[in-house]
DOLOVO-722059 format. One record per residue: x, y, z of N, C-alpha, C in turn; residue in three letters. Coordinates in Angstrom, 2 decimals. Example, Ala and Ser with C-alpha at 12.3 -4.5 7.8 and 13.67 -1.06 7.14 Angstrom:
! residues 2
R      nX      nY      nZ     caX     caY     caZ      cX      cY      cZ kelum
R   13.19   -5.69    7.80   12.30   -4.50    7.80   13.20   -3.30    7.80   ALA
R   12.85   -2.25    7.08   13.67   -1.06    7.14   12.90    0.03    7.87   SER
//
This chain:
! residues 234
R      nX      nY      nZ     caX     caY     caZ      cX      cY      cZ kelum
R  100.43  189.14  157.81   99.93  187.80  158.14  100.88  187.16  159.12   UNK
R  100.11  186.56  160.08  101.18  185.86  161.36  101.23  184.53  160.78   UNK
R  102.16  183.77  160.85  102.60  182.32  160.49  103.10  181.76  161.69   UNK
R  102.42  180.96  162.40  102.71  180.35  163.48  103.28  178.98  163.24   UNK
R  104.82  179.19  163.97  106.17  178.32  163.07  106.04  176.93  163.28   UNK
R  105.15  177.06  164.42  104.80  175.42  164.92  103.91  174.69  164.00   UNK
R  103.23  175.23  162.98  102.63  174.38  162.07  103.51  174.19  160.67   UNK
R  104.44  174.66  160.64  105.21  174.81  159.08  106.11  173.15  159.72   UNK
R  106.19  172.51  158.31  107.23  170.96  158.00  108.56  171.47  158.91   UNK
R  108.74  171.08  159.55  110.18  170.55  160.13  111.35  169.93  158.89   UNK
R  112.54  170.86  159.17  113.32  170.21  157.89  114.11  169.06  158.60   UNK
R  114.29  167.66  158.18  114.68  166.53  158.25  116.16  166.31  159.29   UNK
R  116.05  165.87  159.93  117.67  165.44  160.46  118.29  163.78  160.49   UNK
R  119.17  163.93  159.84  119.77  162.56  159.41  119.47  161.55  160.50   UNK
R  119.41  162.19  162.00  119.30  161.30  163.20  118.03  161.15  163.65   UNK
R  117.35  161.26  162.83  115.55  160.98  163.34  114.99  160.60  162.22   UNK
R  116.01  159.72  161.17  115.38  159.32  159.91  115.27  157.81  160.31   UNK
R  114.48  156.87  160.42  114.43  155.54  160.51  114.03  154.66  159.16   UNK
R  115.10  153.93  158.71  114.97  153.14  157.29  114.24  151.53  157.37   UNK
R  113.88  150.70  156.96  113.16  149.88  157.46  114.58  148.93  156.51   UNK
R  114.17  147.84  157.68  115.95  147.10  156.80  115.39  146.31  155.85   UNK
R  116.38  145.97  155.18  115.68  145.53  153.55  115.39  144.18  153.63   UNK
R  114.54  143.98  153.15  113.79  142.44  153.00  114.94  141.30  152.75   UNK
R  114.61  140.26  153.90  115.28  139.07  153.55  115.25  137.86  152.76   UNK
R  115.25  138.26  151.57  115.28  137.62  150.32  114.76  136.02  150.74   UNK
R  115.91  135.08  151.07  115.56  133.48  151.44  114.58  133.71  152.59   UNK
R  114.32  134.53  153.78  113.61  133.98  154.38  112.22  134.03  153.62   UNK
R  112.10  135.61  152.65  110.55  135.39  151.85  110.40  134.72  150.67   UNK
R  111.51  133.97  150.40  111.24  133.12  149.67  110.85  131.57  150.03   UNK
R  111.52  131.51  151.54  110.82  130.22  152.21  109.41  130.32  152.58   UNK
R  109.17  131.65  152.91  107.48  131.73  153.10  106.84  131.76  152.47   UNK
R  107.22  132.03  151.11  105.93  131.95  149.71  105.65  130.41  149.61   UNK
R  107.22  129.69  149.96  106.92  128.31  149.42  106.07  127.93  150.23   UNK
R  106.07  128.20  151.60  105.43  127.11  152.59  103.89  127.87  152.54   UNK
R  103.64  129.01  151.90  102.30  129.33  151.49  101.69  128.23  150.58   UNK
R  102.53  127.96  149.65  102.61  127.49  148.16  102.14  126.06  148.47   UNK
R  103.07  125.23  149.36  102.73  124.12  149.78  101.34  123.61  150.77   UNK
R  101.25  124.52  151.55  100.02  124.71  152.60   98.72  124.71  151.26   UNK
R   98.94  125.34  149.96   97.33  125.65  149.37   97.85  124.46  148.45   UNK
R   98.39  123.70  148.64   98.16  122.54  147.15   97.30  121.66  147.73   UNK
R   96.41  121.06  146.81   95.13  120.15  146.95   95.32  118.71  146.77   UNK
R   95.16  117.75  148.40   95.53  116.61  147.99   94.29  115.95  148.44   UNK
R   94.00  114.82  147.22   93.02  114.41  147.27   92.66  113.38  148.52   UNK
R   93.78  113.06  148.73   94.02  112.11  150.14   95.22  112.19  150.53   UNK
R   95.80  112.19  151.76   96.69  112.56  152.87   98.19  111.85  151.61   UNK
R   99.62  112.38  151.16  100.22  111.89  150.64  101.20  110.96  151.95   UNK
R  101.34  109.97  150.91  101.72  108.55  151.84  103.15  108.92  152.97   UNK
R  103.46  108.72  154.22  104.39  108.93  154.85  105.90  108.31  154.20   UNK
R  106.49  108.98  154.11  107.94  108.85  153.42  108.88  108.00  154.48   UNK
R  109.54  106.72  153.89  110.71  106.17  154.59  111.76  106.77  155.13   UNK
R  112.49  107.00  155.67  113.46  107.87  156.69  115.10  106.87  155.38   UNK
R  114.70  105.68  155.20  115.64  105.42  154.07  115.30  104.99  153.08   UNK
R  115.69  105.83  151.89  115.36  105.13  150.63  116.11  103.92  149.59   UNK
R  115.48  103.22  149.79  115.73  101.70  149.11  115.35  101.24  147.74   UNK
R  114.26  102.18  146.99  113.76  101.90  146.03  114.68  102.21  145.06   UNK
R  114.43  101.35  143.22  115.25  101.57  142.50  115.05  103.07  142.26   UNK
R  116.39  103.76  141.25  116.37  105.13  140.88  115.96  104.71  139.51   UNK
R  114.42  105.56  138.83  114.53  105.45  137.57  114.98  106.82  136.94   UNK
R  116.26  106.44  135.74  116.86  107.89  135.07  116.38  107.74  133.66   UNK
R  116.00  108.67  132.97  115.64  109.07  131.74  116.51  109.93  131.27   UNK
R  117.01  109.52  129.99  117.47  110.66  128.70  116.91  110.47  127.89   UNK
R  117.62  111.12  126.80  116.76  111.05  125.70  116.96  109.80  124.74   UNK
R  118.27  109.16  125.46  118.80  107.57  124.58  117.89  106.77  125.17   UNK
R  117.43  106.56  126.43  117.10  105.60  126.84  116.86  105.85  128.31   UNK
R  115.82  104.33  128.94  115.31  104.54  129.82  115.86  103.75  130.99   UNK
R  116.73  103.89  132.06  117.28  103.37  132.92  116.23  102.88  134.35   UNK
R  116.56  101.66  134.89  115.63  101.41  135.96  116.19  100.73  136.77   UNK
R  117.63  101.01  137.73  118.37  100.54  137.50  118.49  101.52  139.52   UNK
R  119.61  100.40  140.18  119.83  101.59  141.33  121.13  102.62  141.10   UNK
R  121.43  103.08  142.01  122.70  104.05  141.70  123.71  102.98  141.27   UNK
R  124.17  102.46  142.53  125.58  102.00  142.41  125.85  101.00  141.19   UNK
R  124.06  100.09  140.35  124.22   99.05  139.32  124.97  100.64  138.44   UNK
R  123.94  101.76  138.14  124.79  101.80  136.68  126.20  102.68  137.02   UNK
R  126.34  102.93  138.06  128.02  103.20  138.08  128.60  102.33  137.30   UNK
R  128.32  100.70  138.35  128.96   99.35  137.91  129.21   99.38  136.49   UNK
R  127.85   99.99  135.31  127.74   99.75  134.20  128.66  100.97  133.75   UNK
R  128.52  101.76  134.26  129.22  103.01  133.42  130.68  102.35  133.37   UNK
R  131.52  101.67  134.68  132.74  101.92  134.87  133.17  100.72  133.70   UNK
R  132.12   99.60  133.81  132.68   98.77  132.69  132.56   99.19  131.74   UNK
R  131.72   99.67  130.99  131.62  100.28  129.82  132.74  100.91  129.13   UNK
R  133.35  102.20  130.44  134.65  103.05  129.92  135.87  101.99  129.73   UNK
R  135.90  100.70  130.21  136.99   99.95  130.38  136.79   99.52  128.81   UNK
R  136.03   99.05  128.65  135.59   98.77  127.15  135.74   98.79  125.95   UNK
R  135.57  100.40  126.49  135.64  101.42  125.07  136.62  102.05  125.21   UNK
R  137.42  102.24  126.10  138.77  103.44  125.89  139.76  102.48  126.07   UNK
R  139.92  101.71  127.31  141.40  100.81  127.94  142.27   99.85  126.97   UNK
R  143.33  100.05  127.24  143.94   99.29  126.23  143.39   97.44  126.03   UNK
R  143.25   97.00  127.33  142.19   95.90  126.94  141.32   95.51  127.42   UNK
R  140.25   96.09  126.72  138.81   96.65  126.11  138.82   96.05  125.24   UNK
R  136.94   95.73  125.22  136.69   95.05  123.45  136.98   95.61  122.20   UNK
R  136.98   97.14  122.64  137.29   98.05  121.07  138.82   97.89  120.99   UNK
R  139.79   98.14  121.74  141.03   98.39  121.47  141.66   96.94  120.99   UNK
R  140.96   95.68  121.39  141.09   94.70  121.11  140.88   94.06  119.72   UNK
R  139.66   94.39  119.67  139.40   94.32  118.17  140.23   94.29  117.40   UNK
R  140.35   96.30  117.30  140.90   96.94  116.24  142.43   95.90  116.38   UNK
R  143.23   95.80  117.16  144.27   95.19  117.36  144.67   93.84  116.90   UNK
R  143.36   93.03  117.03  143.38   91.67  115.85  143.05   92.08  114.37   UNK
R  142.41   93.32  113.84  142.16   93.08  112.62  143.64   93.73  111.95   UNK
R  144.17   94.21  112.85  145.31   94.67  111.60  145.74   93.71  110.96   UNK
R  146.41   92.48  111.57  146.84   91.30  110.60  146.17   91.25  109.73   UNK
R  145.40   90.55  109.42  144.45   90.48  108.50  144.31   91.50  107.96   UNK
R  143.88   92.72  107.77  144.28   93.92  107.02  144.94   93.66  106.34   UNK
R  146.42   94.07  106.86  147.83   93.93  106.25  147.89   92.99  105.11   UNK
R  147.69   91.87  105.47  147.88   90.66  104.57  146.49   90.63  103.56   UNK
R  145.57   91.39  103.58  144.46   91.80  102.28  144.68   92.72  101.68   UNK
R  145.64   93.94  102.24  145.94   94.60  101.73  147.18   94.81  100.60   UNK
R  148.15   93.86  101.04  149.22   93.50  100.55  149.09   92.47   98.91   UNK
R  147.73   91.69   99.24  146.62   91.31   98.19  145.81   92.02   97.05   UNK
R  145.52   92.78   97.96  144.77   93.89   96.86  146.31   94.73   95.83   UNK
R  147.43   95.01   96.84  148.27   96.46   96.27  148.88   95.13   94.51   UNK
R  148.92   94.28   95.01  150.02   92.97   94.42  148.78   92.29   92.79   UNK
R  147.72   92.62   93.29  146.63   92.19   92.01  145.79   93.30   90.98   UNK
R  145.95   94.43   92.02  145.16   95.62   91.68  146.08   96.81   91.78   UNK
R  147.00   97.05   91.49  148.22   98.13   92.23  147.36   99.67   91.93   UNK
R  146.76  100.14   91.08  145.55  101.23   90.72  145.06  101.79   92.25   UNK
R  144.78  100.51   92.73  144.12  100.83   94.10  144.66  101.47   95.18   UNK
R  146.24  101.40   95.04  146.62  101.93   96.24  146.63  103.17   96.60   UNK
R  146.02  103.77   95.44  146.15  105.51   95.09  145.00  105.78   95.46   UNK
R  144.01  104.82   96.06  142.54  105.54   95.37  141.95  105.27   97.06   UNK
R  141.15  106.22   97.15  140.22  106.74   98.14  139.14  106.11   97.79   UNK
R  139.53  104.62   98.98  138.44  103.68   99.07  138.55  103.10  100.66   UNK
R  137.27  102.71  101.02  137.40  102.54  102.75  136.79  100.91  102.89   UNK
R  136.18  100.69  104.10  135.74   99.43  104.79  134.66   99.77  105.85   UNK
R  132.90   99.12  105.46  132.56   99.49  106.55  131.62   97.64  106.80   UNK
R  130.74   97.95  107.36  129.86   96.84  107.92  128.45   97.26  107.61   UNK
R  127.87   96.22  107.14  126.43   96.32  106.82  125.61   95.91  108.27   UNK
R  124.52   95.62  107.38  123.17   95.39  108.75  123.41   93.62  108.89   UNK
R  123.66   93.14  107.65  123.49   91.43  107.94  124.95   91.31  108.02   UNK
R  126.01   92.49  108.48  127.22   91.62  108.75  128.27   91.46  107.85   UNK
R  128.09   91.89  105.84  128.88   91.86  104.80  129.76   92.90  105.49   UNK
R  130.94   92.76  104.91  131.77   94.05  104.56  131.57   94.63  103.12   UNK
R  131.51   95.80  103.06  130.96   97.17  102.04  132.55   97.28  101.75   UNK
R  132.93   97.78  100.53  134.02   98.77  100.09  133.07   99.91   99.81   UNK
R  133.28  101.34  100.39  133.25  102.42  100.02  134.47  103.22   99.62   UNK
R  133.83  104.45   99.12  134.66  105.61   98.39  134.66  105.48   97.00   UNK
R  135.39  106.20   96.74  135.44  107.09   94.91  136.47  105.74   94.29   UNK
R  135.72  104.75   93.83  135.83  103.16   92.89  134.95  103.15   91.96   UNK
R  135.26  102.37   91.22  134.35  102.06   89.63  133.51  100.77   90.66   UNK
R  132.48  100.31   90.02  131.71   99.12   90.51  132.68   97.74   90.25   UNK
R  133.47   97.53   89.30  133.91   96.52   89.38  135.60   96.40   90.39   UNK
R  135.94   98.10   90.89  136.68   97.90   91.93  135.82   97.62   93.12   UNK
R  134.91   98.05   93.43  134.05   97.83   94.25  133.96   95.92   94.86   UNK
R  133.41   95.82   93.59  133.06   93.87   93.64  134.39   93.27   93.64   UNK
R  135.47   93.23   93.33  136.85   93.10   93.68  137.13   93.04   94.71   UNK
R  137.25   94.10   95.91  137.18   94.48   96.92  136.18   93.76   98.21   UNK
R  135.06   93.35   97.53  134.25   93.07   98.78  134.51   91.90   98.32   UNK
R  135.05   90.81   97.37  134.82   89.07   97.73  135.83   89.14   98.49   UNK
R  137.62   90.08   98.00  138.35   89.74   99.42  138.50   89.95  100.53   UNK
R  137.40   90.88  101.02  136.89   91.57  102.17  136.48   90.80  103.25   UNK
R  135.09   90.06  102.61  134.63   88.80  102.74  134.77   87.43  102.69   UNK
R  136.43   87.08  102.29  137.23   86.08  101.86  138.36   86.15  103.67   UNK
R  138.12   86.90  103.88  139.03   87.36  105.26  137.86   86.91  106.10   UNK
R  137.53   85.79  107.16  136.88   85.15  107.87  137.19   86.13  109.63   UNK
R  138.76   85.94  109.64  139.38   86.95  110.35  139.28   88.59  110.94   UNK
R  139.34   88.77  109.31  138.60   90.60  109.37  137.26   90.84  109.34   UNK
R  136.51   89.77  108.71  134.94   90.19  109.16  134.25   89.68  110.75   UNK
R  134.85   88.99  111.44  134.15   88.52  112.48  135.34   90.07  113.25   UNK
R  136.09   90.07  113.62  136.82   90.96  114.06  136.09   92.59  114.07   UNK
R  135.92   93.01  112.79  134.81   94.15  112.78  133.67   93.26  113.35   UNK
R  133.01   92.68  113.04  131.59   92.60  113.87  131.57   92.63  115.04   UNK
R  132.62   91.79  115.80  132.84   92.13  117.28  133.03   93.79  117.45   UNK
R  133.66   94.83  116.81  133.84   96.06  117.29  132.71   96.61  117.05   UNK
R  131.76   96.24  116.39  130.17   96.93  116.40  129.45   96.61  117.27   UNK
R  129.53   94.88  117.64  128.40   94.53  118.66  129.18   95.44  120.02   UNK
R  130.31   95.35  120.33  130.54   96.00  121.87  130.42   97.18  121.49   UNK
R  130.63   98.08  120.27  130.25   99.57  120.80  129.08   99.91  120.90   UNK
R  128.10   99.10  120.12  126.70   99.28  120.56  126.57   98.70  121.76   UNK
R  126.77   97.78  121.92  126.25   97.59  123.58  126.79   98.84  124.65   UNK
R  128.25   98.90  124.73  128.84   99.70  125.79  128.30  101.23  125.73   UNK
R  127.48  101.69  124.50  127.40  103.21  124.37  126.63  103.16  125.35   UNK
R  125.24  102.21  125.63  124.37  102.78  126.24  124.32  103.18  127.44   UNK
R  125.43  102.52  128.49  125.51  103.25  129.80  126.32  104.43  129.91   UNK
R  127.26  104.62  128.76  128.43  105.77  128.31  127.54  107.11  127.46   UNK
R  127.61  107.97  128.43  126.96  108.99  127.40  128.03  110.38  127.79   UNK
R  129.58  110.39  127.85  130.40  111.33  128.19  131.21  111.28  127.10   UNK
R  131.49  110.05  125.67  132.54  110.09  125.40  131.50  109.82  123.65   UNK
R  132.07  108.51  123.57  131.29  108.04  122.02  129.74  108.01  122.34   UNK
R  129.13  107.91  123.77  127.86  107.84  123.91  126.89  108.62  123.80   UNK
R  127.79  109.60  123.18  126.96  111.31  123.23  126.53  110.93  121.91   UNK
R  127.12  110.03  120.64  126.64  110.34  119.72  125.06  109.65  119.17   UNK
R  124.30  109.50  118.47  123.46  108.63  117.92  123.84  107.72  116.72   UNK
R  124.76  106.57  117.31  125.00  105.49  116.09  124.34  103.99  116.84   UNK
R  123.44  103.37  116.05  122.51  102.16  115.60  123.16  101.25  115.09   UNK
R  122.28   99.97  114.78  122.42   99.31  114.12  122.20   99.53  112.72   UNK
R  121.26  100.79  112.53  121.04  100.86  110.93  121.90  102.13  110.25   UNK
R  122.56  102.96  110.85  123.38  103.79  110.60  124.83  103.55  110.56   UNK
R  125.10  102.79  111.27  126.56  102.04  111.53  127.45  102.01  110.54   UNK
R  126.88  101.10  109.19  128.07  101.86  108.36  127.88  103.26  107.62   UNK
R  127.64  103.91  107.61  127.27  105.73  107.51  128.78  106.60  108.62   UNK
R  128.56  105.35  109.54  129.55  106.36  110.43  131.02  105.76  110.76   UNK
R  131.33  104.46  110.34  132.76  104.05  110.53  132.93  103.44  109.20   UNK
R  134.47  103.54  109.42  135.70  103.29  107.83  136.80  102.57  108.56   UNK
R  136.83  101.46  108.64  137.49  100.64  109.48  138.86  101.13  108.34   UNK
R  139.10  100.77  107.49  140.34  101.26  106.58  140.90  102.80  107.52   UNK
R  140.13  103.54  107.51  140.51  104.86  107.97  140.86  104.72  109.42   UNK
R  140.35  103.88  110.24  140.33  103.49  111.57  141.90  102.81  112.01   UNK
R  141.81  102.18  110.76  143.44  101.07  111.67  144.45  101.91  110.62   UNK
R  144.10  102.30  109.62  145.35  103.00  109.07  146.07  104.32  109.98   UNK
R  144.93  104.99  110.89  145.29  105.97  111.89  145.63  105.55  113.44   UNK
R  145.51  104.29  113.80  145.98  103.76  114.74  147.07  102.96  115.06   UNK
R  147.71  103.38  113.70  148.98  102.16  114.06  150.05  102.46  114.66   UNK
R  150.91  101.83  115.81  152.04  102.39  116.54  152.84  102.69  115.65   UNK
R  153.65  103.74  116.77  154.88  104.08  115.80  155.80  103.12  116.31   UNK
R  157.14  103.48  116.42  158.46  102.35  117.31  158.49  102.32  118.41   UNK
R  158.65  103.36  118.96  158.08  104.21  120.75  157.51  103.33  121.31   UNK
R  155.99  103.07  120.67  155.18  102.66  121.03  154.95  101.42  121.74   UNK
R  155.36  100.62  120.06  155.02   99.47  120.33  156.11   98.70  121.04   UNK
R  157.73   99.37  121.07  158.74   99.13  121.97  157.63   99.02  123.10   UNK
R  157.49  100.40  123.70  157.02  100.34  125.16  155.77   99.64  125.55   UNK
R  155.05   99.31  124.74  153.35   98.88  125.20  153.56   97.60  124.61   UNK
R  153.82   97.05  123.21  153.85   95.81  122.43  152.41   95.64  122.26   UNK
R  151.78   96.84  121.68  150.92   96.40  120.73  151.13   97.04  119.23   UNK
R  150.67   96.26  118.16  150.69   97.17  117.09  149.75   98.52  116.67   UNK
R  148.88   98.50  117.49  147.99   99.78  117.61  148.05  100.56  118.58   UNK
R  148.21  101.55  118.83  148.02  102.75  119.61  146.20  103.21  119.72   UNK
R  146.38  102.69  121.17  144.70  102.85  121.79  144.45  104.62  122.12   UNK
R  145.47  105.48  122.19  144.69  106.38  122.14  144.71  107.02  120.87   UNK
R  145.68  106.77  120.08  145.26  107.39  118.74  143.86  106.80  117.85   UNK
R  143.41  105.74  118.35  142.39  104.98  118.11  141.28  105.38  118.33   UNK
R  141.19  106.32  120.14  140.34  107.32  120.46  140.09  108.33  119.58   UNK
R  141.59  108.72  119.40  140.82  109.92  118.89  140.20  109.70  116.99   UNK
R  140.79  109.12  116.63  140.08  108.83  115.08  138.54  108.61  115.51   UNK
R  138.07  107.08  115.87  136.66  107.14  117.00  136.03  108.14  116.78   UNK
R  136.51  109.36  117.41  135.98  110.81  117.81  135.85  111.43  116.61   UNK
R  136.76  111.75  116.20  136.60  112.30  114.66  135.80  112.09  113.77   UNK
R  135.69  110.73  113.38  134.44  109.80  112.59  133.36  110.11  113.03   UNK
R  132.89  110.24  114.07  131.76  110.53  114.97  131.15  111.68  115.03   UNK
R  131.83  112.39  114.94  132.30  114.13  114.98  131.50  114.63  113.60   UNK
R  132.23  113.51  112.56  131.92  113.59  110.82  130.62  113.74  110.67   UNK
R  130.62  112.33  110.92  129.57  111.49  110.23  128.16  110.71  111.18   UNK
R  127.98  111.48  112.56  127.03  111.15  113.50  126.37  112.09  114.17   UNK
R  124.65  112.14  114.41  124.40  113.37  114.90  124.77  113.18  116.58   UNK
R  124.85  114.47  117.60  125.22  114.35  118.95  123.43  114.50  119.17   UNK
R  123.82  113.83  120.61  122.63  114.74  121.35  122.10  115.61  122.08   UNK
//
């Protein structure tokens, strides 16, 4: 049999192989879009866009609904952090007037009730504003506890001020205490003012160098902790 060589496959040479170059990813991904955009259906021509935008920015989370332009809630954010963290801030302030008063109810309670000083009992705030004694107390340490709680004019307006500004300031703050979910109706569930100023108090250092009797960042971090405890995040 004759096999005429001119019809048999040619074996391959590296220099007569031509590869097709590989697809350019962004440019076919800009062309699907502008396919994508070309077939969407508008019922009438969409309105010509301003060259500057002036309108407010509305932002949504899940706390709440902002309507507000950029630079207002910067404004709000930056006061807010001054607020809540700076040494004077409404919170650091607070806490900083109620120690007196503390001290001198406490010095009340150790001097009438001395039982108590052993015992794992706290301070929080209700919805109409009482001060609560919590923790592991009999009911009649309990009722003991809250007439001189409430006998302190000083220490209860003092906590109420540190509730009304942290509720107000959380809401533009959502990096620090604003992450958490605390209300008006959960509020005492999640702070122990007892536990709060007993962990914030300067040492000598301190109050040598700053001259306050509380230490604002150890104040932070208790804050955090409590929060941490006893509050869901979002």
């Amino acid at each position: 049999m004759k096999v005429n060589s001119g019809s048999l496959p040619q074996p391959l040479n590296n220099q007569n192989v031509t590869l097709e170059s590989p697809i350019n990813g962004k440019a076919l991904l800009e062309t699907e879009l502008k396919k994508l955009a070309d077939d969407v259906y508008h019922e009438s021509a969409p309105p010509e866009l301003n060259q500057t935008y002036t309108k407010p920015l509305t932002m949504t989370s899940s706390q709440i609904d902002i309507t507000k332009t950029v630079d207002d809630y910067m404004h709000e954010l930056a006061v807010a952090t001054g607020e809540l963290y700076l040494p004077g801030g409404s919170l650091p302030k607070a806490v900083e007037k109620m120690l007196s008063p503390y001290d001198s109810l406490l010095s009340d309670v150790n001097r009438q009730n001395p039982s108590l000083a052993n015992k794992n009992w706290g301070i929080a705030i209700n919805q109409s504003g009482a001060l609560e004694a919590t923790g592991t107390i009999t009911d009649f340490e309990k009722e003991f506890l809250e007439e001189r709680l409430n006998n302190s004019e000083e220490l209860v307006s003092t906590i109420a001020d540190f509730k009304s500004n942290f509720l107000k300031y959380i809401v533009p703050e959502n990096r620090g205490y604003g992450r958490y979910d605390v209300t008006a109706d959960n509020f005492s569930d999640v702070f122990d003012f007892r536990e709060m100023l007993e962990s914030s108090r300067s040492d000598a250092d301190f109050k040598k160098t700053w001259e306050y009797e509380t230490n604002w960042l150890k104040l932070t971090d208790n804050i955090l902790s409590q929060l941490k405890r006893n509050a869901q995040s979002f």
